[in-house]
Backbone as JSON, one array per atom type, in Angstrom:
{
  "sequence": "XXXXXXXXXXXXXXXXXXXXXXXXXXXXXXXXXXXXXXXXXXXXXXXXXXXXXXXXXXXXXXXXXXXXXXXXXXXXXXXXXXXXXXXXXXXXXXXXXXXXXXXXXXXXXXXXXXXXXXXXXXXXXXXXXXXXXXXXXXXXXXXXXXXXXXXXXXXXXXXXXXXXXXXXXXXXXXXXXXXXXXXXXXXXXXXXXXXXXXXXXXXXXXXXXXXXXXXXXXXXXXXXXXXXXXXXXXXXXXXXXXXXXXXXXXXXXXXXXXXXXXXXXX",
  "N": [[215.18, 169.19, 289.46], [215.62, 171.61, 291.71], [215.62, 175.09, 291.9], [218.38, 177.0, 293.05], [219.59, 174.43, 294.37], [222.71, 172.13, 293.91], [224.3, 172.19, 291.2], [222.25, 173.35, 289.68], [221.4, 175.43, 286.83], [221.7, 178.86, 287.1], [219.8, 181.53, 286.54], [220.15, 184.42, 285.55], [218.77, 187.76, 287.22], [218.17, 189.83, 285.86], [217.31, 188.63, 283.27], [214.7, 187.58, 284.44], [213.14, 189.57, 283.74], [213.06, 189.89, 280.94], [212.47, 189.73, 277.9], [214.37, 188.99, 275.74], [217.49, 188.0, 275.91], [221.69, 188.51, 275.47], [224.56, 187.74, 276.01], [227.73, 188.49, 275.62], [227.98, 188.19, 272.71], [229.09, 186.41, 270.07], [229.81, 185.6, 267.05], [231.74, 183.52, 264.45], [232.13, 182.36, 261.14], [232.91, 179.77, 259.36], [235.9, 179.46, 258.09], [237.23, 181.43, 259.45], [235.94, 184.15, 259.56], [234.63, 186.82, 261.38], [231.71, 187.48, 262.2], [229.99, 188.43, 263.88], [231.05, 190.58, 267.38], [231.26, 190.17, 270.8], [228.32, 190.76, 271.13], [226.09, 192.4, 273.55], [222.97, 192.85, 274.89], [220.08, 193.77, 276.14], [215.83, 193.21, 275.82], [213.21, 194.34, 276.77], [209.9, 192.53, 277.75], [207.35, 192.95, 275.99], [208.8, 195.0, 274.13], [209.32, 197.41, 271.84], [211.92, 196.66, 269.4], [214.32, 198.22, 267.17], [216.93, 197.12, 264.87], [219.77, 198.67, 263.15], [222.14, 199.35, 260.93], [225.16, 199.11, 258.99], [225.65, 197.1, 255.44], [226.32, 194.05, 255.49], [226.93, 193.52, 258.49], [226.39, 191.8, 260.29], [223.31, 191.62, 261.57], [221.33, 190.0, 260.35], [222.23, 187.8, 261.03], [222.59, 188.01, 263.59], [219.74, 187.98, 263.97], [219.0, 185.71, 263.58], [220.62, 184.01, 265.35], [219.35, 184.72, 267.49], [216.91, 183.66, 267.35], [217.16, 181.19, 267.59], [218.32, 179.59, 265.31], [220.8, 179.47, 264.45], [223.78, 178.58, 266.6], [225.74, 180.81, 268.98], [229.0, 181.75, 269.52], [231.43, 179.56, 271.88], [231.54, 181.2, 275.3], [229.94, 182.8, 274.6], [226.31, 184.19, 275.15], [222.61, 183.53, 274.55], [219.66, 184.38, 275.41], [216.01, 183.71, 275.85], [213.22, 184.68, 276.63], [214.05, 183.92, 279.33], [215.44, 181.37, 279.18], [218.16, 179.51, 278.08], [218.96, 179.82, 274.61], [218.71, 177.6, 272.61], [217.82, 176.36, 270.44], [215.05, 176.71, 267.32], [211.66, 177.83, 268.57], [208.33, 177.43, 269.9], [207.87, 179.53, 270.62], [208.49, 181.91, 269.22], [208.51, 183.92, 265.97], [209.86, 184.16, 263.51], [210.37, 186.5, 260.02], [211.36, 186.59, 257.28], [213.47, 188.17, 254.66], [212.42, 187.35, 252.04], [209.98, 185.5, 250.54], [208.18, 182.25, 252.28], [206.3, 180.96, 251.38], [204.52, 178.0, 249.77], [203.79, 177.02, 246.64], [201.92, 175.5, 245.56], [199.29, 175.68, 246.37], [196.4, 178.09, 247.65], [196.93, 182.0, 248.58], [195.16, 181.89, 251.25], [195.34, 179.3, 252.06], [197.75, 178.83, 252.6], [198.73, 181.11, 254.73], [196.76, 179.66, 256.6], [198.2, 177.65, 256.85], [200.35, 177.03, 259.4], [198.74, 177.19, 261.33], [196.66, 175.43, 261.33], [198.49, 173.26, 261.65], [199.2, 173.31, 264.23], [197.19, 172.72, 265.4], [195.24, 174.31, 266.18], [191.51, 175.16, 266.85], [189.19, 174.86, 264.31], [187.23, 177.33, 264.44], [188.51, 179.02, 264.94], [190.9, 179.46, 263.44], [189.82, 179.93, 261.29], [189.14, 182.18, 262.38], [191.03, 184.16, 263.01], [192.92, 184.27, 260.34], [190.72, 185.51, 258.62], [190.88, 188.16, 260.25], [193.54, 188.38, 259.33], [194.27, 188.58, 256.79], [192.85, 191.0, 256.43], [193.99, 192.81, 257.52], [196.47, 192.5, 256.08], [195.02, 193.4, 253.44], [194.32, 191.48, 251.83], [192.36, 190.21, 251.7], [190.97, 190.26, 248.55], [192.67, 188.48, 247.54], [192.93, 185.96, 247.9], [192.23, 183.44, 247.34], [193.87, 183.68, 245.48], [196.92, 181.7, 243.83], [200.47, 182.01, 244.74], [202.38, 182.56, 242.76], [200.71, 184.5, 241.31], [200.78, 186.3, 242.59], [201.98, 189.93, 243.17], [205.51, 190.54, 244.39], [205.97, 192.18, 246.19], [203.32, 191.65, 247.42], [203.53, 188.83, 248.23], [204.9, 188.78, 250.23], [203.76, 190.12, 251.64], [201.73, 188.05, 252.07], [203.64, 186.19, 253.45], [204.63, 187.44, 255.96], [201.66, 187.41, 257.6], [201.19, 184.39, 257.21], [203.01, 184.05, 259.49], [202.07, 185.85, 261.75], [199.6, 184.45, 262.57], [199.81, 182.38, 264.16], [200.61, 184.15, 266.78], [202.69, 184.71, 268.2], [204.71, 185.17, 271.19], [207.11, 186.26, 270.89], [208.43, 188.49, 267.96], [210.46, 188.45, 265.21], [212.15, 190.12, 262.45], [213.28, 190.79, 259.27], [213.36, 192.93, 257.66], [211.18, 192.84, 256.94], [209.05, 194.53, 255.12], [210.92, 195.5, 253.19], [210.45, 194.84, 250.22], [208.55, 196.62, 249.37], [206.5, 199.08, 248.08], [206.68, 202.52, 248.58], [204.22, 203.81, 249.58], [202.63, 201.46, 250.63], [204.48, 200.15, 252.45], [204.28, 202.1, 254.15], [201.68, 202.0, 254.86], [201.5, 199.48, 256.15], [203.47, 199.5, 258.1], [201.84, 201.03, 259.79], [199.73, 199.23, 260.34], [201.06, 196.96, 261.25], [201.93, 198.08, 264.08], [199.62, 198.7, 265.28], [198.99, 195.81, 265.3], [200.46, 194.87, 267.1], [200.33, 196.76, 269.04], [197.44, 195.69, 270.1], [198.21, 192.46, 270.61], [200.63, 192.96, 272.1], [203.53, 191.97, 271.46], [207.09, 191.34, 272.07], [209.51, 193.25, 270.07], [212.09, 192.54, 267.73], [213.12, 194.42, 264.82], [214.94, 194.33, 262.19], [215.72, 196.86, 259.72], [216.97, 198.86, 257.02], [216.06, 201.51, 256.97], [215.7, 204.43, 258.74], [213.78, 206.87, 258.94], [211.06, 204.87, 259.24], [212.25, 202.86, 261.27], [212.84, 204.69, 263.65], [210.06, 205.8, 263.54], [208.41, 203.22, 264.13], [209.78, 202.44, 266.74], [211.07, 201.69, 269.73], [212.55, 201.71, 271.46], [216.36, 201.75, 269.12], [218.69, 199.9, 268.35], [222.02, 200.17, 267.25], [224.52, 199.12, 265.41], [228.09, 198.34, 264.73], [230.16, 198.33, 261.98], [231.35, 195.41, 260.08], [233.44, 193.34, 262.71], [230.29, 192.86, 264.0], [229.09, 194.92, 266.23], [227.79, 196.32, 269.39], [227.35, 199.83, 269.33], [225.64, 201.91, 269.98], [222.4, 202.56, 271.59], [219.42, 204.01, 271.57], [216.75, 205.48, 273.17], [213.13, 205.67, 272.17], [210.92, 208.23, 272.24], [208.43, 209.05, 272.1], [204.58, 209.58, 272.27], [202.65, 206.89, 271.93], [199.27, 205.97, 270.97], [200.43, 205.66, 267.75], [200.66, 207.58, 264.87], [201.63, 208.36, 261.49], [201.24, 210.85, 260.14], [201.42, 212.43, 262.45], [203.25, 212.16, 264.59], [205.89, 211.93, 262.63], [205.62, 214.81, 262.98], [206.56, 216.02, 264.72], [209.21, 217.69, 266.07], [211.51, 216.12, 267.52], [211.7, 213.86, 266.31], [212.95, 214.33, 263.47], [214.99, 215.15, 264.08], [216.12, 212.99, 265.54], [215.99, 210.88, 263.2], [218.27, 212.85, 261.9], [220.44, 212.44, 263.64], [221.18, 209.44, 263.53], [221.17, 209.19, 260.86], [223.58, 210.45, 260.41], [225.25, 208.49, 262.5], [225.2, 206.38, 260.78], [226.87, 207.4, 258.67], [225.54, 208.5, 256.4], [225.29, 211.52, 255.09]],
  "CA": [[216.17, 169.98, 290.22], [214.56, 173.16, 292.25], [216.25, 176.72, 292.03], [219.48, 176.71, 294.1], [219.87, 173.6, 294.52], [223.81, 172.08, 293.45], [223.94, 171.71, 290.09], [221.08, 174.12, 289.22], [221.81, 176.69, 286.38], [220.85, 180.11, 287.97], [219.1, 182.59, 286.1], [220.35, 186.34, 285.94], [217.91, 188.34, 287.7], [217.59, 190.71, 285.01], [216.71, 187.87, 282.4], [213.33, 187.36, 284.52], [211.83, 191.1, 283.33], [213.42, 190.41, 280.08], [211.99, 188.84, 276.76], [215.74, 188.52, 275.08], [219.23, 188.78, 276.47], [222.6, 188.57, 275.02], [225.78, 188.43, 276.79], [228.9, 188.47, 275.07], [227.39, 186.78, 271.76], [230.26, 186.02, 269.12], [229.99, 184.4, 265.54], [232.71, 183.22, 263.51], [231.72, 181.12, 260.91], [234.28, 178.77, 258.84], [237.22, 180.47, 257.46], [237.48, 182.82, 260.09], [234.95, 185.33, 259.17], [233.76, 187.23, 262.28], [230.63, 188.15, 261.93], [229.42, 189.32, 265.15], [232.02, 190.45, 268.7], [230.61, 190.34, 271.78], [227.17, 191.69, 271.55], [225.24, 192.28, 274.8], [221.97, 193.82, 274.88], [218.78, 192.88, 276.86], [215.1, 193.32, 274.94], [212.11, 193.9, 277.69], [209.35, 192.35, 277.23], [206.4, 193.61, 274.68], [209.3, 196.35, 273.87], [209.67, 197.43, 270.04], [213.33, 197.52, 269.06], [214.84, 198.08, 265.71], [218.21, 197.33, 264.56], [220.12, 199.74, 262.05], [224.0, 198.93, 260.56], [225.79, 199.19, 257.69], [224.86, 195.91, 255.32], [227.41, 192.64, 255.94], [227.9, 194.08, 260.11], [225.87, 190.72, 260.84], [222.49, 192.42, 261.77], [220.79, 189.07, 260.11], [223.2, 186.82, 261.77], [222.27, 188.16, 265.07], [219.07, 187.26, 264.44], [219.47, 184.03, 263.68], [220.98, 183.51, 266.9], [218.13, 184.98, 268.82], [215.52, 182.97, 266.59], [217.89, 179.45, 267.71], [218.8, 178.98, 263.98], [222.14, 179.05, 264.67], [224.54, 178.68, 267.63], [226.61, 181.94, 269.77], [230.02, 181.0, 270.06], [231.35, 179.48, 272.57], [231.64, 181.98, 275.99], [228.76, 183.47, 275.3], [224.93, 183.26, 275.26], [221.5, 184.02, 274.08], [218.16, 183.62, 276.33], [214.67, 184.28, 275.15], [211.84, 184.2, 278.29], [214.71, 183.51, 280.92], [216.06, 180.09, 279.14], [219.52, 179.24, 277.36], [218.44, 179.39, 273.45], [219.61, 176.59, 271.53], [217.11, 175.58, 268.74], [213.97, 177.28, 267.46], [210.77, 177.53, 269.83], [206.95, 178.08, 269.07], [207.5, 181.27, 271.29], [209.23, 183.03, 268.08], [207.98, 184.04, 264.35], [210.59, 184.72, 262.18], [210.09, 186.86, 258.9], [212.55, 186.52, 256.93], [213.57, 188.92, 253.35], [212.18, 186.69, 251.05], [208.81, 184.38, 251.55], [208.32, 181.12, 252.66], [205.23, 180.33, 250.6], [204.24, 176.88, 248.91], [203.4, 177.45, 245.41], [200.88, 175.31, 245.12], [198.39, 175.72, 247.51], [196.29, 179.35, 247.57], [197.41, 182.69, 249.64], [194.28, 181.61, 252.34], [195.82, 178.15, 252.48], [199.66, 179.38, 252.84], [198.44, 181.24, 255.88], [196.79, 178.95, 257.73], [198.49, 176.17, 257.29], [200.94, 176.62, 260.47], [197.42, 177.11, 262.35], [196.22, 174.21, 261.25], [199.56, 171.81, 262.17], [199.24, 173.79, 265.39], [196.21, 171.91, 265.93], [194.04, 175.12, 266.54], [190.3, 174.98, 266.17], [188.37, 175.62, 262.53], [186.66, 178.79, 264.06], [189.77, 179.88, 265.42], [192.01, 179.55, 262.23], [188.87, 181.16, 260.25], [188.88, 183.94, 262.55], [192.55, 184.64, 262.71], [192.59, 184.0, 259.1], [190.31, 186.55, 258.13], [191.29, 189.19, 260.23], [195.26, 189.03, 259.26], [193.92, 189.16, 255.62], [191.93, 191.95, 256.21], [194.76, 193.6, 257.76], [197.5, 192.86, 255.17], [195.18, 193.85, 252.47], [195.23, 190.4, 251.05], [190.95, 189.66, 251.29], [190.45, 189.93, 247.63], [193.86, 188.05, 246.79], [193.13, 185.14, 249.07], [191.96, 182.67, 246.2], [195.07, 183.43, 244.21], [198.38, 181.62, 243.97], [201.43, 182.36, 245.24], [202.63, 183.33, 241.48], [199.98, 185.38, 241.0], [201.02, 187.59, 243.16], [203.45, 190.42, 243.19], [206.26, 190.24, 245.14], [204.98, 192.52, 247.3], [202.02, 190.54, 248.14], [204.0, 187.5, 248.33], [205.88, 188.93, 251.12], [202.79, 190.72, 252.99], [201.12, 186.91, 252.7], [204.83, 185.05, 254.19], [204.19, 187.99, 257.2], [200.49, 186.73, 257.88], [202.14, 182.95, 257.98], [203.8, 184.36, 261.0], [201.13, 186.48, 262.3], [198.54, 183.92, 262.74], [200.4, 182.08, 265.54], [200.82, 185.06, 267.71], [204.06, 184.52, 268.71], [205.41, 186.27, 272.29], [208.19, 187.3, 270.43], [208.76, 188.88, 266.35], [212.18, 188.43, 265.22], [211.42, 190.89, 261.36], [213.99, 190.89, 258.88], [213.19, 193.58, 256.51], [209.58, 192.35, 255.97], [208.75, 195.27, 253.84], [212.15, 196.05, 252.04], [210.25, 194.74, 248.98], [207.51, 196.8, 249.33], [206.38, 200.19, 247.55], [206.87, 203.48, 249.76], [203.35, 203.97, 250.34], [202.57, 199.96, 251.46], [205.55, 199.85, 253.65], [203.87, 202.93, 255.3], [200.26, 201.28, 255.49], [201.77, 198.62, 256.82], [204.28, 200.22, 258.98], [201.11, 201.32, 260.77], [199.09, 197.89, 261.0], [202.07, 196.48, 262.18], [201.79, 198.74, 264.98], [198.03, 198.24, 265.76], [198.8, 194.97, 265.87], [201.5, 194.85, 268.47], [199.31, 197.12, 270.49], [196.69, 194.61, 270.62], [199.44, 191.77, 271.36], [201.82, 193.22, 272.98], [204.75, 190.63, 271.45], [208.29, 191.47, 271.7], [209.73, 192.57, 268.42], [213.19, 193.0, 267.03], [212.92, 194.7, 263.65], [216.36, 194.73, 261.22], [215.7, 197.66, 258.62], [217.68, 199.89, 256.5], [215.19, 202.42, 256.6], [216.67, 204.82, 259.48], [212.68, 207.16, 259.35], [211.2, 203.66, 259.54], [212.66, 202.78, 262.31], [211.98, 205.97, 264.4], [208.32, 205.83, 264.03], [208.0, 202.08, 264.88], [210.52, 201.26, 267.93], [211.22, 202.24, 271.94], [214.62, 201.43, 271.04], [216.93, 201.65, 268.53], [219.89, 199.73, 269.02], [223.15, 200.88, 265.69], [225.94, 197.94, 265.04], [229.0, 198.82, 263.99], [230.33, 197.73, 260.72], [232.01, 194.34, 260.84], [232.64, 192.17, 263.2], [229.09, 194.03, 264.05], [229.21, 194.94, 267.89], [226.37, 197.25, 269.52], [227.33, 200.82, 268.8], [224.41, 203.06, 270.31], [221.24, 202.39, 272.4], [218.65, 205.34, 271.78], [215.59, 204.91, 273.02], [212.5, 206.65, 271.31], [209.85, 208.42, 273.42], [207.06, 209.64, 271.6], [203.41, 208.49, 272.53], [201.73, 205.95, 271.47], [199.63, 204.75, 269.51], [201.57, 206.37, 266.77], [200.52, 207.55, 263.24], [202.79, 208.74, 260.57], [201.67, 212.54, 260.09], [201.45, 213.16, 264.04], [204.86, 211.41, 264.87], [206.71, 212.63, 262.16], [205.48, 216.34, 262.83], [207.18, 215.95, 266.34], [210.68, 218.07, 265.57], [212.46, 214.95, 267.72], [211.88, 213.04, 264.96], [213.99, 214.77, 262.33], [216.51, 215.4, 265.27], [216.8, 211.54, 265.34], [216.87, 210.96, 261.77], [219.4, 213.28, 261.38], [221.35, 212.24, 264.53], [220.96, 208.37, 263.18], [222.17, 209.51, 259.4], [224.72, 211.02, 260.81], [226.17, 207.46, 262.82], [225.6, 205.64, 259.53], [227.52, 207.49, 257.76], [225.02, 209.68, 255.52], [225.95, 212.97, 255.42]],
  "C": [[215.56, 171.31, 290.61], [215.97, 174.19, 292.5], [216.84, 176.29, 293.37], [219.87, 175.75, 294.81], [221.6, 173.39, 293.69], [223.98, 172.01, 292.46], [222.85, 172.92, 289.19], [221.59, 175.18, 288.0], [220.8, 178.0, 286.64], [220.98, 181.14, 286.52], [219.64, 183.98, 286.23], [219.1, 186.77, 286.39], [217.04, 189.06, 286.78], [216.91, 190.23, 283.69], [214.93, 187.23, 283.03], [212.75, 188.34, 283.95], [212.17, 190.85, 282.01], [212.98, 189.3, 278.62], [213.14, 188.0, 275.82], [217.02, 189.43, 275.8], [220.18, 188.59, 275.47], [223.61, 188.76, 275.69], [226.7, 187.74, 276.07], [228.91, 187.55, 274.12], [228.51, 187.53, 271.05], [229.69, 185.26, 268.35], [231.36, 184.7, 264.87], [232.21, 182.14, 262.85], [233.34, 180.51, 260.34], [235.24, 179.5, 257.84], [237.08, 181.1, 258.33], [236.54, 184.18, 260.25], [234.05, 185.28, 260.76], [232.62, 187.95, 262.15], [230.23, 189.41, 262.94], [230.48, 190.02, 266.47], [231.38, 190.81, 269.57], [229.57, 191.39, 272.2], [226.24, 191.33, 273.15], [224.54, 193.41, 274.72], [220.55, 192.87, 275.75], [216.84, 194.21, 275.77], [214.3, 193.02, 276.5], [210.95, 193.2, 277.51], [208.15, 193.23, 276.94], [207.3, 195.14, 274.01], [209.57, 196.41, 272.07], [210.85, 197.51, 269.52], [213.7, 197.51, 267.6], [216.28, 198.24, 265.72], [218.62, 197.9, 263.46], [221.96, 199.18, 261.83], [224.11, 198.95, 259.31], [225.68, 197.45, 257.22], [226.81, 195.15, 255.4], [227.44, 193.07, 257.47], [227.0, 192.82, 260.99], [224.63, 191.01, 261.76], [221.68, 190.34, 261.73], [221.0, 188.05, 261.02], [222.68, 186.7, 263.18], [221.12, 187.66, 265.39], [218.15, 186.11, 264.84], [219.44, 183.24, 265.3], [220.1, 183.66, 267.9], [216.71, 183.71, 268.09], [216.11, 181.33, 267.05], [218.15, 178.72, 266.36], [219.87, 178.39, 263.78], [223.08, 180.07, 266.23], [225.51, 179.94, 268.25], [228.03, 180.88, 269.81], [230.51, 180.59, 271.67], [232.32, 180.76, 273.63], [230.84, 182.75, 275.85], [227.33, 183.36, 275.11], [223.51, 184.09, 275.22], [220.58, 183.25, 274.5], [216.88, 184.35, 275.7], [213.71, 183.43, 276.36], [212.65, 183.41, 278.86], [215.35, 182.01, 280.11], [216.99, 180.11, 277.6], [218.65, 179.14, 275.94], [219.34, 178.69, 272.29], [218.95, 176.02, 270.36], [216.03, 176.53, 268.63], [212.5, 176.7, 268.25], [209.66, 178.44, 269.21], [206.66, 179.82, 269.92], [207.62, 182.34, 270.51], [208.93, 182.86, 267.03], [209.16, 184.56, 263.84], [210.28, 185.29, 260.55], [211.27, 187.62, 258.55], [212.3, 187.55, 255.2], [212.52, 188.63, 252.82], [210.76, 185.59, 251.59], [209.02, 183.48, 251.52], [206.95, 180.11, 252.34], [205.09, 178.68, 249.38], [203.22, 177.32, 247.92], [202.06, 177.32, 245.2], [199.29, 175.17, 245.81], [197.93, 177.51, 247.72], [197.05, 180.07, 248.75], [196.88, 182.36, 251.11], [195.05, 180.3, 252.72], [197.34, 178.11, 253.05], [199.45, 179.86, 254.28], [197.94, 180.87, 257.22], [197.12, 177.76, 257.89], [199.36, 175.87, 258.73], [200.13, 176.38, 261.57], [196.89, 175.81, 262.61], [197.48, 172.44, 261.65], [199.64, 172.22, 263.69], [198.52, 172.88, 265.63], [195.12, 173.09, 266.46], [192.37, 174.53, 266.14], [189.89, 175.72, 264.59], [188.01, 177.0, 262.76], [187.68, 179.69, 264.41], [190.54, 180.02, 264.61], [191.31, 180.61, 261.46], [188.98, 182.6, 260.45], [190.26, 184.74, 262.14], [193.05, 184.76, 261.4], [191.97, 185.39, 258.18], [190.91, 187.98, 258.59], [193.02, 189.45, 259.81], [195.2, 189.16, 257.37], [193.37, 190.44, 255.21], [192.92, 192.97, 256.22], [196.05, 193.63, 257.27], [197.0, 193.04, 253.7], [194.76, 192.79, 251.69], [193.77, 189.87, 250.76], [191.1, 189.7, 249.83], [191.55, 188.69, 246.64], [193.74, 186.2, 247.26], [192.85, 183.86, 248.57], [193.25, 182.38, 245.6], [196.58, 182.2, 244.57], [199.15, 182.49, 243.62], [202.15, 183.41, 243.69], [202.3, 184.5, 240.97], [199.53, 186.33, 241.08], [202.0, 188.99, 242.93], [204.24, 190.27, 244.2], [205.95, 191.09, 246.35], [203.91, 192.2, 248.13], [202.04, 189.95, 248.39], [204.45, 187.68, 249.57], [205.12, 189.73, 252.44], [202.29, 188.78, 253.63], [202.14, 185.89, 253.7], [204.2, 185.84, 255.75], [203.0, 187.33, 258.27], [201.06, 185.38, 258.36], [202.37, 183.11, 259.71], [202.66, 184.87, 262.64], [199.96, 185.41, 262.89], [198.89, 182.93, 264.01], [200.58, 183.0, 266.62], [201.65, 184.27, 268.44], [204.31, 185.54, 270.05], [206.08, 186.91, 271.45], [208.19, 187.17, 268.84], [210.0, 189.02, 266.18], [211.54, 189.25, 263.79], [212.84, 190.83, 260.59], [214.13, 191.35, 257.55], [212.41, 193.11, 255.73], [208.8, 192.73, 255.27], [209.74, 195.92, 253.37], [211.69, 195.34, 250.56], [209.12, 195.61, 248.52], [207.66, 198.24, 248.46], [206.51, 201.14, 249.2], [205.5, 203.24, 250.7], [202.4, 202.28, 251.49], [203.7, 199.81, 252.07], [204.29, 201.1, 254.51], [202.52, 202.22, 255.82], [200.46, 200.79, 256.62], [202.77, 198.51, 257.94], [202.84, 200.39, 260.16], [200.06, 200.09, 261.12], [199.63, 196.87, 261.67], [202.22, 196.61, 263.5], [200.42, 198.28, 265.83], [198.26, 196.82, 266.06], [199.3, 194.36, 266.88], [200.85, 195.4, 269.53], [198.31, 196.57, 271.03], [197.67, 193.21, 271.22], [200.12, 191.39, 272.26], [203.02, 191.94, 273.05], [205.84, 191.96, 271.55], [208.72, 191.24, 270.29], [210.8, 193.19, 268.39], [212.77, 192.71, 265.26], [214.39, 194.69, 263.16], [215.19, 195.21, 259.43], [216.82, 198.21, 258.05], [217.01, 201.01, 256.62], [215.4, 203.27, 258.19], [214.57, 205.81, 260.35], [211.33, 205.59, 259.74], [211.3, 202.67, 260.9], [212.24, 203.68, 263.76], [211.34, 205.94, 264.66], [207.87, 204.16, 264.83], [208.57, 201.86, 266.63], [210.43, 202.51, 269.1], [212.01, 201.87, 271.03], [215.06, 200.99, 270.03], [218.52, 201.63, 268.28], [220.83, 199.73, 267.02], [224.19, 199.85, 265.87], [226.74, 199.01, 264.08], [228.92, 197.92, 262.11], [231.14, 196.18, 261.15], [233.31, 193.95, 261.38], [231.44, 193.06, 263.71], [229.34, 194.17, 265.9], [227.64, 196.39, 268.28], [227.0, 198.71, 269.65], [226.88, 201.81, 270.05], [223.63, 202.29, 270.56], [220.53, 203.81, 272.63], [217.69, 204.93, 271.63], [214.36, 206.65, 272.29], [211.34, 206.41, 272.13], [208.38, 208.78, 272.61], [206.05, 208.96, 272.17], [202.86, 207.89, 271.62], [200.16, 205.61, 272.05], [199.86, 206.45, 268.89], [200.42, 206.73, 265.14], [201.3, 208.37, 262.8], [202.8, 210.4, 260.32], [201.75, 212.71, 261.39], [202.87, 212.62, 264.11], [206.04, 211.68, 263.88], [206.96, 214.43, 261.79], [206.8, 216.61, 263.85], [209.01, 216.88, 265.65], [211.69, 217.13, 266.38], [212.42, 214.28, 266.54], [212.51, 213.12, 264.46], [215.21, 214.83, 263.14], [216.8, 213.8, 265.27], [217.12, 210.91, 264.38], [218.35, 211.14, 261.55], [220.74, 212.59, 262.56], [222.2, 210.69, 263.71], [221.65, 208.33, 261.67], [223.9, 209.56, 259.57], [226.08, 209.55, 261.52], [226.43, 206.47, 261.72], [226.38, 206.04, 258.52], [226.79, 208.46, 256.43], [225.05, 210.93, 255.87], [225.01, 213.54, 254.32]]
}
């Protein structure tokens, strides 16, 4: 069937420039429980966004729905690269709380195994392989099992998993809320480096409000629940970013505090 033809489903215009849409997405699951009310937001592509909300305001939920985990109610609808999203697609990495590691099989083997069902080449898994070890830290660990890790390490190696596909788009779902201060920050900034080589589309869901700030172009605030979109503030600073230059910036603390201030910390 060719574009504009009878029958055809037509495209919003603005879903060609755009990596993820949303128009008038709704969850309710069973019993009633609204999770979400008609969120609409559009995500450009290679843009950084982070989501912020008070916890239950369906932050997760949402991005579920963008990842094709689970279904928008019906009337409204979630596209990822211009097409209706109804199941998950090798265009999207999900990293989720908690890892997704097989016990028994080392950290090196955990990581490339999605490479390897991909069907990539050997020198191509090796390479990718090494460098997302290098860059979560994880070379001398890379022998060990999953156990033998800390949970922190468990949850840099689920990341990698993800990483090694280079995905268009990062769905993140508080992929270092297990982490220590100073390894969230490391990794706050290799995160970065590696998006700038990239250039994927990423929706981040944090709690972490400075966090947020330094990583994203936009930082879209949900209410509490049913969660709805709030605020849209985008964040200008230049890039590439590091943590003492970017948090010298006196916007910074002005967004913090602005950002405290809609959540509710006083």
């Amino acid at each position: 069937m060719t574009p504009g033809s009878p029958g055809a489903e037509e495209q919003p215009v603005a879903d060609r420039a755009s990596a993820i849409s949303t128009k008038n997405a709704s969850k309710t699951f069973e019993g009633g429980t609204v999770a979400l009310e008609k969120v609409s937001f559009e995500v450009a592509r290679s843009q950084f966004v982070s989501i912020l909300g008070p916890s239950g305001c369906g932050k997760s939920t949402l991005l579920r729905m963008v990842g094709g985990l689970i279904p928008a109610d019906a009337g409204g609808e979630v596209r990822v690269l211009g097409q209706l999203q109804r199941s998950p697609s090798s265009d999207v990495g999900i990293v989720f709380q908690t890892h997704n590691m097989l016990p028994w099989i080392t950290v090196e083997a955990n990581i490339r195994l999605a490479a390897e069902m991909r069907g990539l080449s050997t020198s191509e898994i090796a390479e990718r392989t090494r460098r997302i070890l290098d860059v979560l830290k994880l070379t001398p660990y890379r022998s060990l099992f999953p156990h033998q890790l800390s949970g922190g390490m468990r949850q840099r190696a689920a990341f990698g998993q993800i990483l090694i596909l280079r995905p268009q788009i990062l769905l993140l779902d508080e992929p270092f809320g297990a982490l220590d201060a100073l390894t969230r920050d490391q990794l706050n900034v290799e995160l970065l480096r590696l998006w700038e080589e990239g250039k994927q589309t990423v929706i981040l869901i944090t709690h972490s409000i400075p966090e947020a700030v330094f990583l994203s172009d936009r930082i879209l605030v949900m209410s509490d629940r049913p969660g709805r979109i709030i605020a849209d503030i985008a964040i200008d600073f230049p890039r590439p970013r590091d943590p003492q230059h970017t948090r010298a910036f006196p916007e910074f603390t002005e967004h913090v505090l602005t950002l405290n201030h809609m959540m509710g910390v006083h």
